[in-house]
N, C-alpha and C positions, 0 to 999 in steps of 0.2 A: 636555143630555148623555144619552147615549142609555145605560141601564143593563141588566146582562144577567138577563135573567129568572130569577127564583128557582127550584131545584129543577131545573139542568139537569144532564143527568150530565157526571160529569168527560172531559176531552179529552185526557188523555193516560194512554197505555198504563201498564205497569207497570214500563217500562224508562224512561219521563220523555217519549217520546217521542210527538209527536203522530199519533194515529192515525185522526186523523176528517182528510173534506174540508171543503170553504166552506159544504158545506150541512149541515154538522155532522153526518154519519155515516158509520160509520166504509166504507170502500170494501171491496167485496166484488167476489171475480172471478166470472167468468161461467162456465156450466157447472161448478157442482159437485156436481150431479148423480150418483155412481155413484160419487164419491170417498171414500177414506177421511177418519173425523175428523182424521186426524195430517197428511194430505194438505188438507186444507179450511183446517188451521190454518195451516200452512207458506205454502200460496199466500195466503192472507191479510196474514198476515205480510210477505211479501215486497211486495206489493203498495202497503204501508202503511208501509214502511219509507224512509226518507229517505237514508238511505247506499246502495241499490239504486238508487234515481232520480239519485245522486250520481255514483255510478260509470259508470250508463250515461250521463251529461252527457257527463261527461271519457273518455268512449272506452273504458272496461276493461273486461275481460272478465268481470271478478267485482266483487263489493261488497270481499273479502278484498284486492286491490289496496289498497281504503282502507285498512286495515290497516297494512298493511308504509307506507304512505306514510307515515301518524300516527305511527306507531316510530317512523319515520328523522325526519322532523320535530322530534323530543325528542331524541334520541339520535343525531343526525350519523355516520352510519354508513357510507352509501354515499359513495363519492368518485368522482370521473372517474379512469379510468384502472384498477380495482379490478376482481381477477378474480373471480367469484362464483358459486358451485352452488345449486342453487334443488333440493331435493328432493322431490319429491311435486310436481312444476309445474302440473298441468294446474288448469284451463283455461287460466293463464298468466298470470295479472293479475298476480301478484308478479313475473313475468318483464319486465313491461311497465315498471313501476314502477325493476326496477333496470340497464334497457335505455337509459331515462333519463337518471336520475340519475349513471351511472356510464360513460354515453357512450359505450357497444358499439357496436363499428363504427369507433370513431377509435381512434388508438395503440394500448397492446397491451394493453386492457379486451377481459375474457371474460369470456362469461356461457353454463353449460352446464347444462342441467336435464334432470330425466327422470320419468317417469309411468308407472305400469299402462298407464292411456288415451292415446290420441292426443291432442296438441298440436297447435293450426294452429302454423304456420311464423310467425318472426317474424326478422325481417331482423338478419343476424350473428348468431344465438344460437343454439348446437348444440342439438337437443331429441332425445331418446331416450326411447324405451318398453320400459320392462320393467321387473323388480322389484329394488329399491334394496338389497335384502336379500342380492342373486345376485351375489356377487363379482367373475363377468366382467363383468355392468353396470357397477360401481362402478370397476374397472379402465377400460372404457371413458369412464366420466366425469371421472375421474382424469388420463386422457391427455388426455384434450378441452381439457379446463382448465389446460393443461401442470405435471401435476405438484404444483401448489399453488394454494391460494385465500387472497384476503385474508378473505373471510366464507364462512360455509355457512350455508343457509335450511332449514327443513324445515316445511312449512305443513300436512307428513301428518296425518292420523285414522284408525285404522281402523274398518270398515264397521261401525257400530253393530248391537247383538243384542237393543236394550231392555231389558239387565242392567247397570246401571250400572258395581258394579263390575268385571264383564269387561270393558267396553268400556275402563274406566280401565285394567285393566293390558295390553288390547291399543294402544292408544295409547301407553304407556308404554316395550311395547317399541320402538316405532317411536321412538321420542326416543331410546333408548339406540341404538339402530341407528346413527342421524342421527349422534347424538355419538362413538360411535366411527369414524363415515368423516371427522368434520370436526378429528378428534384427530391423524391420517393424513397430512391434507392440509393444514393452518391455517397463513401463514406467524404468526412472533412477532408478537405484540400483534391477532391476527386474532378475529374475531366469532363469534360461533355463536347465531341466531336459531331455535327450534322451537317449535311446539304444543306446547301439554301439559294435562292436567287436575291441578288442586291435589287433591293428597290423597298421603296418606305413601308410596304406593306409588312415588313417583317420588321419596322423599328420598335416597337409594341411587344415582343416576343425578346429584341435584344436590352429593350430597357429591363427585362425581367432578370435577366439574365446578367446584365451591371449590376444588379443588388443583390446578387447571390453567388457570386462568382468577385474573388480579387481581381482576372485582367479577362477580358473578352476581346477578341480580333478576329479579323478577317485572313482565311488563309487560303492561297491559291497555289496547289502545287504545279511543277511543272507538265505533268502527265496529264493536266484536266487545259485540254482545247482554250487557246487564248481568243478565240472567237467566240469560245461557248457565255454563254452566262451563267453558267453555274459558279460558284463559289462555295466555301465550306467556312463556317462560325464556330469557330472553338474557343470555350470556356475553361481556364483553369482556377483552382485555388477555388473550391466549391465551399463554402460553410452555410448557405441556405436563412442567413438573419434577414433575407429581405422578402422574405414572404410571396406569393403569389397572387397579386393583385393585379388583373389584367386593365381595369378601368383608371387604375395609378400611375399605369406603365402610360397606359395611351397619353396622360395629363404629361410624365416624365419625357414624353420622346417630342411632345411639343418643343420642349423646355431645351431638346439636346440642340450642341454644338455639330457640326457636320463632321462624318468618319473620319477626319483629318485632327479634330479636337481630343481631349483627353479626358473627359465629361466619363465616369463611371468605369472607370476604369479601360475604356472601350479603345484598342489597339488596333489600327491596322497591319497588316503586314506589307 
């Protein structure tokens, strides 16, 4: 029996993941020459990632597809037939995903999303650019999707400054944005899926979201980096009797028990 020599270094990353090939080291891309270190580490990264080479098997446009796939896998969310907003879409992998699953193009399943960036075209699905913040956007999104969604997606970030906490409460407002366009439009018992980063800045947003929503939790699939911070806060069981009162929320998330408590319905995963 052939035994592995002693004193080799370890083969997997720091996320559990293995990051060497067959010849035991770890793959590095070509031309990095002129690159930044953050740049060097990213395309490595990517390179050595097993959910990138997953994604591009099965067709998507992003690794983040996997994502949304793994959710819905746990959490049976998408249905055929279910009309749905994808905010922040591009490059579209989530659109792909719930293009799917939820059978766009047959009976009256809609799927309308929209981006800063350009979107390729994907057969049935309304795509718009512009900014989700701009009320005639959201008006236009609004009609697209006639009126109502059984879920709303929001898979935004905004553009990182390398200040950590900026970055958290500009993301942050991007979640609350999200939440109040899917507060608008939710039919009863509807979903609300978005990015987010943990940290108290967003307890204000999720006390909103306990009183208008049966169960709220934190969800981390396996495709989203266990180094990263990123996390994702999904909402089911929408009926909307707790109103929007941001100055209520801030009073409420004083009052909360820690994400491990059961205070508002508020679930971890």
């Amino acid at each position: 029996m052939n035994r592995k020599p002693k004193g080799r270094s370890p083969t997997r990353g720091s996320s559990g993941r293995s990051y060497r090939n067959d010849t035991g080291l770890t793959r590095q891309p070509k031309k990095m020459r002129g690159r930044k270190p953050s740049s060097q580490r990213w395309l490595t990264r990517q390179l050595n990632d097993p959910f990138v080479a997953e994604a591009k098997s099965k067709g998507f446009r992003s690794r983040a597809a996997l994502k949304l796939a793994q959710i819905d896998d746990r959490h049976k969310l998408l249905r055929p037939g279910m009309s749905i907003v994808d905010l922040g879409c591009a490059p579209g992998g989530w659109l792909q995903v719930v293009a799917d699953r939820c059978r766009i193009g047959i009976g009256d399943a809609k799927l309308v999303g929209i981006d800063l960036l350009e979107t390729d075209i994907l057969a049935d699905v309304e795509i718009f650019v512009g900014d989700m913040t701009n009320p005639v956007m959201l008006d236009k999104v609004r009609n697209a999707v006639g009126g109502t969604a059984h879920g709303v997606l929001s898979d935004m970030a905004a553009d990182t400054t390398g200040h950590r906490p900026t970055d958290h409460l500009r993301t942050t407002a991007l979640l609350e944005a999200a939440l109040h366009f899917a507060m608008e439009v939710l039919v009863d018992d509807g979903f609300f899926l978005s990015k987010c980063f943990r940290g108290g800045a967003e307890q204000s947003v999720l006390s909103i979201m306990q009183r208008n929503f049966t169960t709220v939790r934190h969800v981390k699939p396996a495709a989203s980096r266990k180094e990263s911070v990123e996390s994702y806060v999904l909402a089911t069981g929408f009926h909307g009797q707790g109103g929007w009162d941001v100055d209520s929320a801030d009073e409420d998330a004083d009052d909360q028990q820690s994400p491990t408590g059961e205070n508002g319905g508020y679930s971890p995963i």
